[in-house]
N, C-alpha and C positions, 0 to 999 in steps of 0.2 A: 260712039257706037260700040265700040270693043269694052268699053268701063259697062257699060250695060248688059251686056253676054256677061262678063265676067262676073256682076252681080247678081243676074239671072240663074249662073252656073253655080254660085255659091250657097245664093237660095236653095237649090236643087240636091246639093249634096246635104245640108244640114236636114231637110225633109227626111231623106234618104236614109239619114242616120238618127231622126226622132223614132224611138218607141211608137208602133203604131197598136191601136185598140184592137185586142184579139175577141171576137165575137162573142156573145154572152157574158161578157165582163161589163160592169158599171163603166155610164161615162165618168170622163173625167171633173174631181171638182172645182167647182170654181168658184165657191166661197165656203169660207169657214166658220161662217153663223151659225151656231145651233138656234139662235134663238132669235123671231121677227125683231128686226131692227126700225130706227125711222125711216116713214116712206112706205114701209113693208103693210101697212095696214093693223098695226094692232092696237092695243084698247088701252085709254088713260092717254091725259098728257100727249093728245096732238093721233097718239094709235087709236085705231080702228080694226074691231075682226067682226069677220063673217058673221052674223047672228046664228045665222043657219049651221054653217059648219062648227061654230062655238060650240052649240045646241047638242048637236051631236058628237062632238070631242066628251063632251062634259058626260052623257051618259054614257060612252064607251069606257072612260077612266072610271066610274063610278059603279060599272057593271065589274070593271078586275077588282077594284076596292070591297065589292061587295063578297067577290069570290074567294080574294083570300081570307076573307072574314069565315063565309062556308069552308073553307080548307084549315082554317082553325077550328074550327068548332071538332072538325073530323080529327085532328091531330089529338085532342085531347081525348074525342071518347075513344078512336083506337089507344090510348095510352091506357085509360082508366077501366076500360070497359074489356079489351082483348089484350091483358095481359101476354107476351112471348115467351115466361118461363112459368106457367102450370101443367103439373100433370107429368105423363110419363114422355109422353110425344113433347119437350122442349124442342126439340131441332126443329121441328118445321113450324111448331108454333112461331117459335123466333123468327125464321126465316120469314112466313107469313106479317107478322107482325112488324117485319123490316120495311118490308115490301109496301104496307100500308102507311106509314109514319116516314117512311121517303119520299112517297108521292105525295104525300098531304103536305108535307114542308115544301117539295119542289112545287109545290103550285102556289103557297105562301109566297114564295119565296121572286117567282113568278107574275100573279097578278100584281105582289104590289109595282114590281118594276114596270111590266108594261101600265098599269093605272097612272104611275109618276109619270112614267115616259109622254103619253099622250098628255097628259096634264101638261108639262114643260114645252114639249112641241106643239101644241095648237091652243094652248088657255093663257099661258105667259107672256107678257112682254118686257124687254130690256133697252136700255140704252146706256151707254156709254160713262161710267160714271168715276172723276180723279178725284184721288182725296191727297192730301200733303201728311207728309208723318212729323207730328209731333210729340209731345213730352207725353208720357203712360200716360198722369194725370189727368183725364181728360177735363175742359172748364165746363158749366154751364150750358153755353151756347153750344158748344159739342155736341155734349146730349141732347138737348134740343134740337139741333140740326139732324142726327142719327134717328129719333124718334118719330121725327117728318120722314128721314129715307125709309124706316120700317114699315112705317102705314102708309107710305106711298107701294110700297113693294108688296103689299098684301094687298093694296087696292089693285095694284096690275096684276098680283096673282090672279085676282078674280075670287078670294077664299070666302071673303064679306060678300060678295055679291052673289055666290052660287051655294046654296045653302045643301044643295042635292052632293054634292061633289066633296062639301066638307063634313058633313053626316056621314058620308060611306066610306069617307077615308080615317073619319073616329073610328067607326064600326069595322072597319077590315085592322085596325090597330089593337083593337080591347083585347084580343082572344093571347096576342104577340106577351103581351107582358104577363099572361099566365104558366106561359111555357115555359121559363125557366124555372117559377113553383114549384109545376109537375114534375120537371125533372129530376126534384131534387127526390124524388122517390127512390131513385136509385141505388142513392146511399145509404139506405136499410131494408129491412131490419139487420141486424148483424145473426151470422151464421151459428153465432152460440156456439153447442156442442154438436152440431150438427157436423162438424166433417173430422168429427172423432169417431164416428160408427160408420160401418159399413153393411151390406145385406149379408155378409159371414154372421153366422152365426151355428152353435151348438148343434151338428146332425143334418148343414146344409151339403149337398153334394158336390163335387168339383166336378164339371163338365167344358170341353173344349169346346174353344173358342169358335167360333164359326160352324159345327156341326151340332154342339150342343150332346155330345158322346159322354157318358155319365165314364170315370176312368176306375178299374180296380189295377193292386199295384202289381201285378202279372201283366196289364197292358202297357207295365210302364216301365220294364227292367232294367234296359238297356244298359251299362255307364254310362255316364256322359249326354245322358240325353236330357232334354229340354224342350217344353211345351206351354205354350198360354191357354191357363183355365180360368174361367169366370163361375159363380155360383146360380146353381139352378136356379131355373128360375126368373133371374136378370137377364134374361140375353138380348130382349127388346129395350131394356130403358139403359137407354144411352149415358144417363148423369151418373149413375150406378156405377156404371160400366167404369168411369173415369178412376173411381176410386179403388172397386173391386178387384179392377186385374189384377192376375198371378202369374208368375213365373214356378213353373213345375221343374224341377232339377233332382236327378239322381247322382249322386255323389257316390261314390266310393264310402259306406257305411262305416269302416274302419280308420279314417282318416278327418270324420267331423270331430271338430270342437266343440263339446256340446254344453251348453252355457247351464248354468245353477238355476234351478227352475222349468227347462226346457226338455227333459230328459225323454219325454213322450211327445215332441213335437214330430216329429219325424216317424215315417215307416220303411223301418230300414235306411234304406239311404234315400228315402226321396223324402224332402223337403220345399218348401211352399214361401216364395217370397214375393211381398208386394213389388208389382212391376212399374210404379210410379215411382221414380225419381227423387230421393230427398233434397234436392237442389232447386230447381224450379221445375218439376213434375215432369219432366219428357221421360218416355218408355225407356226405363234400361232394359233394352230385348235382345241387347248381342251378349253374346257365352264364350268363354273359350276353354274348352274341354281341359287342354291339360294343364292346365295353372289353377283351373276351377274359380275363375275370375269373372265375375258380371258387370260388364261396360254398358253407359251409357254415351249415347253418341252422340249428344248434344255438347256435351264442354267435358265428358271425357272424366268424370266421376267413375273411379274403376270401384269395387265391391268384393270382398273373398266370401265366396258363397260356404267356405268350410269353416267358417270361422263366424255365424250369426250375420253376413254379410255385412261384415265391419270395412270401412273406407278405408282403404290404402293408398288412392290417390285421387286428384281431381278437388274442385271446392265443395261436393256435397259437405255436411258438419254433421252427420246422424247416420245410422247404418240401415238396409232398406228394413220395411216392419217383417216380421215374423209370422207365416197364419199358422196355430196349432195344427198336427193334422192326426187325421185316425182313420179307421176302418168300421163300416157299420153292419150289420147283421147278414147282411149279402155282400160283404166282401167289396163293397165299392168305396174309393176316399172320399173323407166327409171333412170338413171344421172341424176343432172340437172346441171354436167360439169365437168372436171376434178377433179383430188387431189389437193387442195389447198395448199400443200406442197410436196416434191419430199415422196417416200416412201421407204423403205427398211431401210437397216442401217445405222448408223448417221455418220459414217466416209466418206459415200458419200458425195460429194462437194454439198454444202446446199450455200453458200453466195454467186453464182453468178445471177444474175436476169434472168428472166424468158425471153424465147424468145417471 
C-alpha cells in the first residue's frame, strides 16, 4: 500500500514539474511527418487522397502559381515601363518605384511558396525509402532502378496526372527567368562625360542653400565666415544638387595662394569651393577659422582653403574643385563657368576629354 502512495506521490510531483500548455499556444506535436505516410490515405502504391480535397488542394496551389506568374508580369512592366530615375523628381520616383518592384517580388516570392507548400502538404505522397552507398560509378541496374524511383516520384507527385497544377506552375515560372535579363539594365549606359559638368555655368547666380537668397559680396564680409551655396535655379532637383554644392569662404584676401591661372577666381577674399569630397563624396562642411582648414568628417580628409584647397591630411588624392567666381551687373556673385575639373571622388573616370 505504501509502494503505491509513493508511486502515486512520484507521479504527482513530475506532473507538477512538466511544462504545462499556456493558452493560445499550439498543442503539442506529436509527430513529425510533413508528409502522408502509409495508412495515412494517399495516392499510388497502396495511398489513397481525398478526390475532393485533392480537387481543391490542386486549384488552390494553382491559383498562387498563377499569381505569381501576375506578380511577374507586374515586376517587369513596373521595371520597363516606370523607370525610378527620370526627370527632375528622381527621389520619389525611386522611392515609388521601390515600393512597387518590392511588393511584386514579395508576392513572387510568396505565391510560389505557398502554391509548393499546399502542393507538398495535400498532393504528395512519400514513404520511407533506404538506399546502400556504393562506388560513384554508378552500374546499369542502378540507373534503372533510380529511373523507376523518379517516375514513381512524379507519379505520386501527381505532376503527370494534374495537367492544371503543372501548366500553372510553368506559367508562374516563365516570367522568374526573365528577371535577371532585366536586371541587367542596370549596368548601363555608362555616365560618359556626364558627371564632369555641372548646372555652373557663365553668369549663373550663387544663392543659399535652403532660402534660395541670391548673395552680393557686402552680404558676405565677414572673416572667417562660411556658407553653403547652390546655383539658381537648382534648388528643386536633388541629382544637381549632389554635385553642385559650394562651400562660400572668406579668407583673409592677403594671405591666399593664388594658383597660375586663377588670379580672378576670387572676389576679394571670398572664394567658392566644391563641397563634395574628393574621397568618396561625403560633405566637407566643417571650417575651422584660424588654420583656414576644411575637414571632412567622414575619414578626416583635412583641405587648406588658402592654398586651392590642396590635401594636407587624410586619404582624399586631389584637392576639392575650384568654382571661378565674379560679380554681375547688379553686384550679386555669379560663376564665371563651370568646374574646371569633374568633382566628387577620384575613382570617377577623370581621363576622358571634355565634351
Amino acid at each position: 500500500m505504501s509502494e503505491t502512495n509513493e508511486t502515486h506521490e512520484a507521479s504527482s510531483e513530475e506532473e507538477e514539474r512538466a511544462p504545462k500548455r499556456v493558452i493560445g499556444t499550439p498543442p503539442q506535436v506529436q509527430s513529425h511527418d510533413l508528409l502522408p505516410s502509409e495508412g495515412d490515405g494517399g495516392e499510388g502504391s497502396g495511398y489513397k487522397l481525398d478526390p475532393v480535397k485533392a480537387r481543391k488542394a490542386e486549384r488552390a496551389a494553382a491559383f498562387f502559381f498563377f499569381l505569381t506568374f501576375v506578380a511577374g508580369i507586374a515586376f517587369i512592366v513596373f521595371y520597363a515601363v516606370w523607370p525610378g530615375h527620370v526627370g527632375n523628381d528622381d527621389i520619389v520616383r525611386a522611392m515609388h518605384s521601390n515600393y512597387a518592384l518590392g511588393t511584386s517580388l514579395t508576392v513572387i516570392f510568396l505565391g510560389m511558396a505557398v502554391g509548393m507548400t499546399i502542393w507538398v502538404r495535400h498532393l504528395m505522397t512519400t514513404k520511407e525509402i533506404i538506399q546502400e552507398r556504393h562506388e560513384l560509378a554508378s552500374p546499369a541496374e542502378d540507373r534503372q532502378v533510380f529511373n523507376e524511383y523518379f517516375l514513381q516520384g512524379a507519379e505520386e507527385s501527381g505532376i503527370t496526372k494534374r495537367p492544371l497544377l503543372r501548366r500553372s506552375l510553368l506559367l508562374a515560372s516563365a516570367p522568374l527567368g526573365l528577371l535577371p535579363i532585366l536586371l541587367l539594365r542596370d549596368l548601363g549606359p555608362l555616365p560618359k562625360t556626364k558627371l564632369r559638368h555641372t548646372s555652373w555655368k557663365k553668369g549663373t547666380r550663387l544663392v543659399v542653400d535652403g532660402t534660395g537668397q541670391p548673395l552680393k559680396p557686402s552680404d558676405f564680409n565677414s572673416p572667417g565666415g562660411i556658407i553653403t551655396v547652390i546655383p539658381e535655379g537648382a534648388e528643386d532637383n536633388l541629382d544637381e544638387l549632389a554635385k553642385a554644392t559650394v562651400l562660400l569662404i572668406n579668407v583673409p584676401e592677403d594671405q591666399l595662394k593664388v594658383k597660375k591661372g586663377r588670379e580672378n577666381w576670387n572676389v576679394g577674399g571670398i572664394i567658392a569651393y566644391s563641397k563634395i569630397c574628393t574621397h568618396v563624396g561625403c560633405p566637407a562642411a566643417l571650417y575651422e577659422q584660424t588654420t583656414h582648414h576644411i575637414l571632412c568628417p567622414c575619414h578626416q580628409s583635412t583641405f587648406d582653403a588658402l592654398d586651392g584647397a590642396k590635401v594636407i591630411f587624410g586619404p582624399a588624392a586631389r584637392p576639392l574643385p575650384q568654382l571661378p567666381l565674379g560679380v554681375d551687373s547688379e553686384g550679386y556673385l555669379i560663376a564665371m563657368s563651370d568646374f574646371h575639373e569633374p568633382v566628387g571622388p577620384s575613382f570617377w573616370e577623370r581621363g576622358r576629354p571634355k565634351a
